[in-house]
C-alpha positions, 0 to 999 in steps of 0.5 A, a space after each residue: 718773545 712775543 710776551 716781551 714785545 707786547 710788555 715793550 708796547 705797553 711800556 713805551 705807549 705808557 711813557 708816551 702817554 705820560 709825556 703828552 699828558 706833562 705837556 698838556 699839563 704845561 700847556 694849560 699852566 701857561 694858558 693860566 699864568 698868561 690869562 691871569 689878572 692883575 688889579 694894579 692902581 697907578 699913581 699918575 705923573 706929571 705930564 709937560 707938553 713945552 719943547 724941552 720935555 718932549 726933546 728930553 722925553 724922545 731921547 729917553 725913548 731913544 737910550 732906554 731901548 723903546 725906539 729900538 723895540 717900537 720903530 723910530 715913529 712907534 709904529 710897532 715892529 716884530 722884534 723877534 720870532 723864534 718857533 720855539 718860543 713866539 713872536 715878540 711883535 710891539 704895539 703900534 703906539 700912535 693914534 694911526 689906524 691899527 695904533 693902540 694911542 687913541 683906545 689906551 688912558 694914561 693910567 693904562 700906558 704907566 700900567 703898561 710900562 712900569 707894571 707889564 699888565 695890560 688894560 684888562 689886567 693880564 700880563 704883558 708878553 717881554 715887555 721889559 717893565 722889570 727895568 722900567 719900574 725903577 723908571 722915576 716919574 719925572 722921566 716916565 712923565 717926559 716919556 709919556 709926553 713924547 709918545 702923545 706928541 707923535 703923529 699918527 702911522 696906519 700899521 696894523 701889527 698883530 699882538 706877542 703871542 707863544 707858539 705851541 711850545 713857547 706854552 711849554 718852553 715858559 714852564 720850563 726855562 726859568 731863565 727867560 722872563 716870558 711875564 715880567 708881571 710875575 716878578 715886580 711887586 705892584 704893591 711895594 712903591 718903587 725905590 727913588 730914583 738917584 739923583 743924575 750925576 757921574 755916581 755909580 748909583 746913577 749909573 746902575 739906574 740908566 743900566 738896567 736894561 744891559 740885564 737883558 742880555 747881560 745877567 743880572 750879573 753883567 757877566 754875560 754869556 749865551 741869552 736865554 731865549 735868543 736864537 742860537 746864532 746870536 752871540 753871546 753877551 760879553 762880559 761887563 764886569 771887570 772879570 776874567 775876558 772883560 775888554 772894559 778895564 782896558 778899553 777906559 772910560 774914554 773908549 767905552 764912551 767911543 764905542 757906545 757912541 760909534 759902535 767901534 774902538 781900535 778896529 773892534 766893530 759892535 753889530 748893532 743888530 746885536 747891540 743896541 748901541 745906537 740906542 746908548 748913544 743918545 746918552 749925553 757924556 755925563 750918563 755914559 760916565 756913570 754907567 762906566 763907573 757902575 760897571 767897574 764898580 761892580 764885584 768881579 765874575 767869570 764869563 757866564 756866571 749870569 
């Protein structure tokens, strides 16, 4: 019996050894991936100062979901903390005390956004540039213009970080983006942006943000990384439980607009609808049309 035990002991002491050895393993492989840098030359965009420039760069700002992250003055907010992964916390953008806008170029705000690199080359933390690098250069100009123009706000906001097992979890779960750095091909130059108009490829240009949350599908289901009390992601194929067919382009541009269509209300804590709404008629017809354009899924077959 004791023989027994004492092989027991060893067993489990080994196993519990090799454990922390693997997670000390992941730990270190996201220390690397997160200190890792990157050497990215940014070509610079044209950058208008006149009033409807920075009127068409904020409502940008607004309906691409930079607001929504950022603070209505780009002061910077903690978007999501979750122990499991991390804090997701956003720059403040001004030139106010704690704001990045005096210290970051041009070029170092277009690396930002369109690569997830910082100016030091490392990786950025969530920052969604896997949308934004389709992002076209009128608009990133325009965008770039509006966030100059801004007045300074004092808000010292601390930066992203992981959690001990966020290190871990980023190994681990390949469905959550951690470092969209890792996944845009800075070398290649980016496709052209569609020409605005009622056009599904317009339509998939001004969606691409709905990925997040959506798939890569736009089929829904539960969200990778998200607390577990959040909904799932409905479906925006016209699939199996999808509301849009029925809804039409009338009532998916009332609900975008309001949060609400026959009595079915939007949270927009979940969803971002009061970013969408800043979409003109045109823009929510074209994302209508990309969406019922695409090949119908299941629920969930992200």
């Amino acid at each position: 019996m004791n023989k027994f035990l004492k092989w027991a002991g060893i067993i489990v002491g080994g196993l519990v050894g090799l454990l922390l050895v693997s997670l000390l393993i992941l730990y270190g492989m996201g220390q690397a991936r997160l200190n890792k840098t990157y050497d990215v030359p940014v070509t610079m965009v044209e950058i208008s100062n006149d009033e409807e420039s920075l009127a068409e760069g904020k409502r940008i700002f607004q309906y691409r979901g930079c607001e929504a992250c950022h603070g209505e003055d780009l002061q910077g907010l903690v978007y999501l903390d979750n122990p499991a992964i991390g804090q997701v916390i956003t720059p403040n953008l001004t030139t106010g005390k704690g704001g990045i806008g005096s210290q970051r170029t041009d070029e170092d705000l277009i690396r930002a956004i369109k690569h997830g690199i910082r100016y030091d080359g490392t990786p950025l933390l969530f920052m969604p540039s896997t949308e934004f690098y389709y992002l076209s250069d009128a608009d990133l100009g325009k965008v770039l213009a509006y966030i100059r123009s801004k007045p300074p706000v004092d808000n010292e906001v601390q930066s992203s970080k992981l959690s001990t097992t966020g290190f871990i979890v980023m190994n681990i779960a390949k469905t959550i983006t951690f470092l969209p750095a890792e996944l845009i091909p800075h070398d290649q130059t980016p496709p052209p942006a569609p020409e605005p108009g009622v056009t599904a490829e317009y339509g998939g240009y001004l969606s691409l943000s709905c990925r997040v949350c959506h798939g890569q599908t736009y089929s829904g289901g539960a969200i990778p990384g998200f607390p577990a009390e959040w909904p799932a992601a409905p479906n925006l194929t016209s699939g199996a439980g999808s509301r849009l067919p029925g809804w039409g382009e009338g009532g998916f541009i009332e609900i975008m607009r309001t949060g609400e269509h026959h009595g079915r209300k939007i949270n927009p804590s979940y969803m971002p609808w009061k970013s969408y709404r800043h979409m003109n008629d045109d823009e929510l017809k074209a994302v209508y049309t990309y969406l019922m354009s695409l090949p119908p899924k299941d629920f969930g077959n992200r």
